[in-house]
matplotlib code that plots the C-alpha trace (Angstrom):
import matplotlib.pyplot as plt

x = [-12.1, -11.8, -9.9, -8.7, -7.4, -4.1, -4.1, -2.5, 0.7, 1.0, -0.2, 2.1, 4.6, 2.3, 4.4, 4.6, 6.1, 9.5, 8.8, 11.2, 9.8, 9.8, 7.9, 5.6, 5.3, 4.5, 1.7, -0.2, 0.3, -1.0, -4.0, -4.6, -4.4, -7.6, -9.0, -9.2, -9.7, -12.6, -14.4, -13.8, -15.6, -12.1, -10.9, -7.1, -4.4, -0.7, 1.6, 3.6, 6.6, 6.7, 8.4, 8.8, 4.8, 3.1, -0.8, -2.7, -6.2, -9.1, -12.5, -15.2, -18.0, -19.8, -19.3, -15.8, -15.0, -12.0, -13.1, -15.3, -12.4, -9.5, -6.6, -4.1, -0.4, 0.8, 4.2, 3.8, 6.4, 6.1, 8.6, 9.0, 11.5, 9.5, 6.9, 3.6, 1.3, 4.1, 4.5, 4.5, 3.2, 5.5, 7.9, 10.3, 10.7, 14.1, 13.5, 15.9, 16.2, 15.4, 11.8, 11.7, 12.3, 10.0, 7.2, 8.4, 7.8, 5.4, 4.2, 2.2, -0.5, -1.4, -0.8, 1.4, 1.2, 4.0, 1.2, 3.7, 2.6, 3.9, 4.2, 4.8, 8.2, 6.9, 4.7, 2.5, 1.0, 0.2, -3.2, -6.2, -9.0, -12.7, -15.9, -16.9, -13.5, -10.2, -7.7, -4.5, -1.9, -1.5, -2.0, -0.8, 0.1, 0.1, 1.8, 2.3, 5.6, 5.5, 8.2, 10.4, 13.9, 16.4, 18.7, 21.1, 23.3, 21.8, 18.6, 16.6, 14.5, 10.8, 8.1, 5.1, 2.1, 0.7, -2.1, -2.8, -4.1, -4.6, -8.1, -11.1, -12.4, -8.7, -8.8, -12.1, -11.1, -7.9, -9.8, -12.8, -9.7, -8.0, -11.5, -11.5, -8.7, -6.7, -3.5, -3.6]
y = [47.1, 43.7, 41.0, 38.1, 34.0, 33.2, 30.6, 27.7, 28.4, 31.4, 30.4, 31.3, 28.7, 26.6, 26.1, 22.7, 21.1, 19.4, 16.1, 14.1, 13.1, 9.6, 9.8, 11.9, 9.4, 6.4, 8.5, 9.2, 5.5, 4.0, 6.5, 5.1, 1.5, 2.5, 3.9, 0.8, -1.1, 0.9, 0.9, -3.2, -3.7, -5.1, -4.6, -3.2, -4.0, -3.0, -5.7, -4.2, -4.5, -4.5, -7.3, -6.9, -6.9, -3.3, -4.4, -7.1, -7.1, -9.6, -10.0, -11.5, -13.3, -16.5, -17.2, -18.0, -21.6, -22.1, -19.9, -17.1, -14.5, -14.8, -12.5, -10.9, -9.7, -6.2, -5.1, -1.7, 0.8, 4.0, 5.5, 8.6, 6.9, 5.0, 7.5, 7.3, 6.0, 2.9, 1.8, -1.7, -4.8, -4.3, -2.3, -2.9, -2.3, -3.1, -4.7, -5.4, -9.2, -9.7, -8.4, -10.3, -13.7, -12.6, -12.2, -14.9, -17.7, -20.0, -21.9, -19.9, -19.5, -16.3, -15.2, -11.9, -9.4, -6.5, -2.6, -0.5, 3.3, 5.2, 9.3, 12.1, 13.9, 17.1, 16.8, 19.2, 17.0, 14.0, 15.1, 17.0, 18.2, 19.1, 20.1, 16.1, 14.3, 13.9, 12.8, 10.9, 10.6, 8.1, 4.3, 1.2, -1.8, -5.2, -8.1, -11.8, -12.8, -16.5, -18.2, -15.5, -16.0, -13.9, -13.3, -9.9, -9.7, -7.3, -6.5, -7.9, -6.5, -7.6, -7.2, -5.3, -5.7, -2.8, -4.4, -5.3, -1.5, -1.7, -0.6, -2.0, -4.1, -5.9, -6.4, -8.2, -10.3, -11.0, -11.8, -14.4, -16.0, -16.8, -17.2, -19.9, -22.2, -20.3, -17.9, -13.8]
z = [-7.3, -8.6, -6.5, -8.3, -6.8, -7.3, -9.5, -8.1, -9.6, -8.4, -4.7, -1.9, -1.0, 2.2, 5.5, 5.8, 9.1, 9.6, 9.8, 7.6, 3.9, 4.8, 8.1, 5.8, 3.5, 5.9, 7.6, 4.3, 3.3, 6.6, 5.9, 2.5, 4.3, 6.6, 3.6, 1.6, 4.8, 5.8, 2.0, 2.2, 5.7, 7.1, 10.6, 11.0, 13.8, 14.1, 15.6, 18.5, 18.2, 14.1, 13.5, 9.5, 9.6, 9.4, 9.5, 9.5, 7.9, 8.7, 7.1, 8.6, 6.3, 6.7, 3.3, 4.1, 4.1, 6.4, 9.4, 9.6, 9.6, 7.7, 8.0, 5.6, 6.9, 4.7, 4.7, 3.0, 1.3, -0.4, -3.0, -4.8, -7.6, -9.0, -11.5, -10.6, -13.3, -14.8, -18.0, -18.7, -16.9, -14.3, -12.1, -10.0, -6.8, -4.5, -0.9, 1.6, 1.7, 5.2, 4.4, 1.2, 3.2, 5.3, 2.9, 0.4, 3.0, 0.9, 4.4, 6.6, 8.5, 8.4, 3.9, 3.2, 0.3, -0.2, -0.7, -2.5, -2.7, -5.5, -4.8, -7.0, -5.8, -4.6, -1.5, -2.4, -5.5, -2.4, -2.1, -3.5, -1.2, -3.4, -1.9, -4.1, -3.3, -1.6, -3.8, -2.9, -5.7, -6.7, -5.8, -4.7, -6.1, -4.2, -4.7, -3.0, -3.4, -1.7, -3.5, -4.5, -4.6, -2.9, -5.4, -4.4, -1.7, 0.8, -1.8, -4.4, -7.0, -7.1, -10.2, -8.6, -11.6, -12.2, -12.9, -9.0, -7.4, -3.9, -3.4, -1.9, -4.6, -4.9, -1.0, -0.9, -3.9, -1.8, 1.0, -0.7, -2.3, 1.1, 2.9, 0.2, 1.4, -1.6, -1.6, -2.0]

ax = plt.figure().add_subplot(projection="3d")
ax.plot(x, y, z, "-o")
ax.set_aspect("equal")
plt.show()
């Protein structure tokens, strides 16, 4: 007797829990936060309350110039209308124009980027588990929008570059430039 897989396709509809799709989707983000975090030797903290602010990075190097640790504030979002893997330099992305005055503040103390997650629509595309990987679908984006203009009347519409992944390389690069005096 010969017993065959099911081919993924064919797989068995998985039980997943009731948790709303949003909640879901702010869990698996958070997770791809400590991810990068981790991979870019930063430390993490949530304010409490959230005040518009989700997380706040820091990096510690002595080859910062303005302190030894400098700290980066994230507001971050995750959509599923927005298909993953953009065309074009850009997409846009709508925020509700309390957070964008929020991050569009050009003098602070403490710089802020918008980490915008892009998801496939079905959950059960999210992830990938391998015996060589774990594979979240399917990035981030970041951008600093000090200086943007709030130009709708309840929301405005942002660029996000798609050339600007979140990922550990584009956090340490965001870090040296504001351990360097400079902006995001």
């Amino acid at each position: 007797m010969v017993v065959t897989q099911p081919q993924p396709e064919e797989a068995a509809e998985v039980l997943r829990g009731d948790l709303a799709v949003t909640a879901c989707m702010e869990t698996l983000q958070v997770g791809y936060l400590h991810a990068v975090a981790a991979a870019a030797g930063c430390s993490l903290s949530q304010p409490f309350p959230d005040n518009g602010i989700d997380w706040q990075v820091s990096h510690g190097s002595r080859a910062h110039e303005v302190d030894d640790e400098v700290t980066v504030k994230i507001q971050l979002k995750a959509t599923q209308q927005i298909a993953p893997r953009p065309r074009g330099a850009h997409f846009s992305f709508t925020l509700d124009n309390d957070h964008l005055r929020k991050l569009a503040r050009e003098r602070v103390a403490v710089p802020r980027i918008l980490v915008v997650m892009l998801l496939p629509s079905r959950v059960d595309r999210w992830l990938e588990a391998r015996p060589d990987a774990l594979e979240l679908r399917h990035c981030c984006y970041w951008v600093n929008l000090a200086g943007h203009p709030v130009t709708g009347q309840r929301r405005t519409n942002v660029r996000v570059p798609t050339a600007k992944v979140f990922d550990d390389r584009a956090l340490c690069d965001i870090m040296a430039r504001v351990g360097a005096g400079g902006s995001p």
